[in-house]
Phi, psi and omega in degrees: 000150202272105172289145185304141146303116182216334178268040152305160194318164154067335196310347182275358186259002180281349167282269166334128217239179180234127185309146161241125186066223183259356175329146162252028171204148160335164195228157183193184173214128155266093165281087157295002125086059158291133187245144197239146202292162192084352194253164167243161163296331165309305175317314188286314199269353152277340161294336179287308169324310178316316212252347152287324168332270156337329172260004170290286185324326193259340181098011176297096205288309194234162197234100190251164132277153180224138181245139150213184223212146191041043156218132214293003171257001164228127194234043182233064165306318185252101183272344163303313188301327187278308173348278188292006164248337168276358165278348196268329191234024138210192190192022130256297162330143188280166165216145197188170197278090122353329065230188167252143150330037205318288193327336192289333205247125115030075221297312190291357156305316197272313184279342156291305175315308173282347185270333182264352131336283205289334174289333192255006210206009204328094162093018165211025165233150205262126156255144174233132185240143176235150204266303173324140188285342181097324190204193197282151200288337174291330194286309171329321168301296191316308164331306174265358187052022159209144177284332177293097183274348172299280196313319161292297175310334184279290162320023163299305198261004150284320179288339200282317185313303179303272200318337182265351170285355175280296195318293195282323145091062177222015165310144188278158168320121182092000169305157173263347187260022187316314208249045174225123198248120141337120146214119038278171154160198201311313169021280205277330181301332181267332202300164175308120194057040200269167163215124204269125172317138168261011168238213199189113221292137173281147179275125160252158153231138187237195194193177169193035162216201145298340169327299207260328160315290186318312177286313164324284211302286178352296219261348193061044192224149158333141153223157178225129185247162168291062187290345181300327158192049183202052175272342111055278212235343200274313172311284167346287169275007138308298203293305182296358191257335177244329161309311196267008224267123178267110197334185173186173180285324177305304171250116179256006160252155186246137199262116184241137198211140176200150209248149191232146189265111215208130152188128184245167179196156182292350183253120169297333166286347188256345175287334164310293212287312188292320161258033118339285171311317203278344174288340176285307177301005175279301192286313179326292204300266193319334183233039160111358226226039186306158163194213200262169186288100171313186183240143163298349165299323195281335182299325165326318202281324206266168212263111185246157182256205242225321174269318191293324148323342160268349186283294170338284163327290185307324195282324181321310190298348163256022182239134193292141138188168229157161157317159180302337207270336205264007215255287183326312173327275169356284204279352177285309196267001151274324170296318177313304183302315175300307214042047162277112157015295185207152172220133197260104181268148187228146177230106172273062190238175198301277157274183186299305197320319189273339174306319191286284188322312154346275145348300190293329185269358155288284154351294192287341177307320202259358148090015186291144198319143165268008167202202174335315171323312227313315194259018188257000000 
């Protein structure tokens, strides 16, 4: 497989990220663009501008997205599209995919998309790519026009092989896609008066299983795991993703990212009630029942039964949240346990108000820049 060229001076930093304030690792955001009943999808992907801003402004490094699909509390179907509107509207912060789905796709779609990003966005966009359909196998059938879903997921790392041969526009001579081009990409750099970018979105791969460990580490590529709902497995595949992990022009060390389920507010009982909601949306979702983001007066209301309270219990208990301080806590002694790189907070609570204050009270916890300066 064809590896990203990244190594000009500084190219690695486009992985690497940088501490801000006293955090002890970079800091990031995953905007799953959840919508909570009484919200609209408008409501969601505008609070995400808000909160891209804002984690600009703070001093946050990178801003992903995630796509999924048929469930009516999520509205990041498209993750290009939402890219290219937080690209519109800010203009440091990295910004990227949490993932994009490959198998739903088309290698050379994912390499238009990200390419035409990177064109809008020069030297601040992420791919992250995942093997998982993102929602339920009927809706992956539609997605994919085939019932074989196995079979896609297994074709992961020939499609990922393809795709970064598109990035890079280096299929070899007698290949069949040799005389078919990304555009934007490498291309328009060889054509007659062309001029070549000098970057290129860096590949992440992520996961929430050994699957994806093993293959990052292989490839010498990022990796990012779900711990968020799969903490479980984050030791595990953190070790193995650093045993097996092999240099690369991308990397020459290996890079762990792991996204955590976080929310702080000043009263630690009002922190309650807000993962709560999301935990009742959770439970809905595992058992067949997606919807919109409950509100926390209704997680209050509902009547759980003796196993869903315990479905409940367990996830809350994986979610950091708390006083700003008791957040930090958390999140300090989850990286010493991971030793993870960087850690990427995602918040599944109801309304905008309380995501966004969350983000802020993190920040002012960790002493992070308090305005424009932040990234400078």
């Amino acid at each position: 497989m064809a590896a990203a060229d990244v190594t000009a001076p500084g190219a690695q930093d486009e992985i690497r990220g940088r501490v801000s304030g006293s955090a002890p690792v970079p800091l990031s955001v995953l905007d799953l663009a959840t919508v909570g009943a009484g919200y609209t999808a408008g409501d969601a992907l505008r609070t995400g501008a808000d909160l891209a801003r804002l984690a600009e402004a703070r001093g946050f490094h990178r801003y992903w997205v995630a796509e999924h699909h048929s469930m009516p509390g999520v509205a990041s179907s498209s993750p290009a599209v939402i890219l290219a509107h937080l690209a519109a509207h800010t203009t440091t912060i990295r910004l990227g995919s949490g993932g994009v789905m490959l198998p739903n796709h088309a290698p050379l779609v994912i390499a238009e998309q990200f390419g035409t990003l990177e064109a809008l966005a020069p030297g601040r966009v992420d791919l992250g790519l995942g093997r998982a359909p993102g929602t339920d196998g009927a809706t992956a059938a539609a997605l994919r026009r085939t019932e074989r879903l196995r079979e896609g997921a297994e074709e992961f790392p020939q499609q990922l092989a393809e795709l970064i041969r598109f990035l890079d526009d280096d299929f070899p001579d007698g290949h069949p896609y040799r005389r078919i081009h990304a555009v934007p990409g490498p291309v328009q750099g060889t054509a007659p008066g062309g001029v070549q970018s000098v970057h290129r979105p860096p590949v992440w791969l992520l996961g929430s299983s050994m699957f994806s460990a093993r293959l990052a580490a292989e490839l010498g590529l990022p990796f990012a795991f779900a711990h968020h709902f799969a903490g479980q497995h984050t030791g595990p595949a953190l070790e193995l993703y650093r045993e097996a992990f092999q240099p690369s022009a991308v990397l020459s060390a290996p890079y762990a990212l792991i996204g955590v389920s976080v929310l702080a507010a000043e009263d630690g009982r009002e922190a309650r009630r807000q993962v709560t909601a999301g935990a009742l949306s959770m439970l809905r979702l595992r058992t067949g029942r997606p919807g919109l983001v409950p509100s926390p007066e209704e997680a209050e209301a509902y009547g759980f039964s003796p196993l869903e309270r315990e479905f409940a219990d367990s996830w809350i208990a994986n979610v950091v949240h708390g006083t700003p301080d008791e957040v930090c806590t958390g999140l300090d002694d989850l990286r010493k346990r991971t030793g993870a790189d960087e850690l990427m907070l995602t918040s599944n609570v109801h309304g905008p108000g309380a995501r966004l204050r969350s983000y802020e009270l993190i920040a002012d916890a960790y002493g992070m820049p308090a305005g424009p300066a932040a990234d400078e």
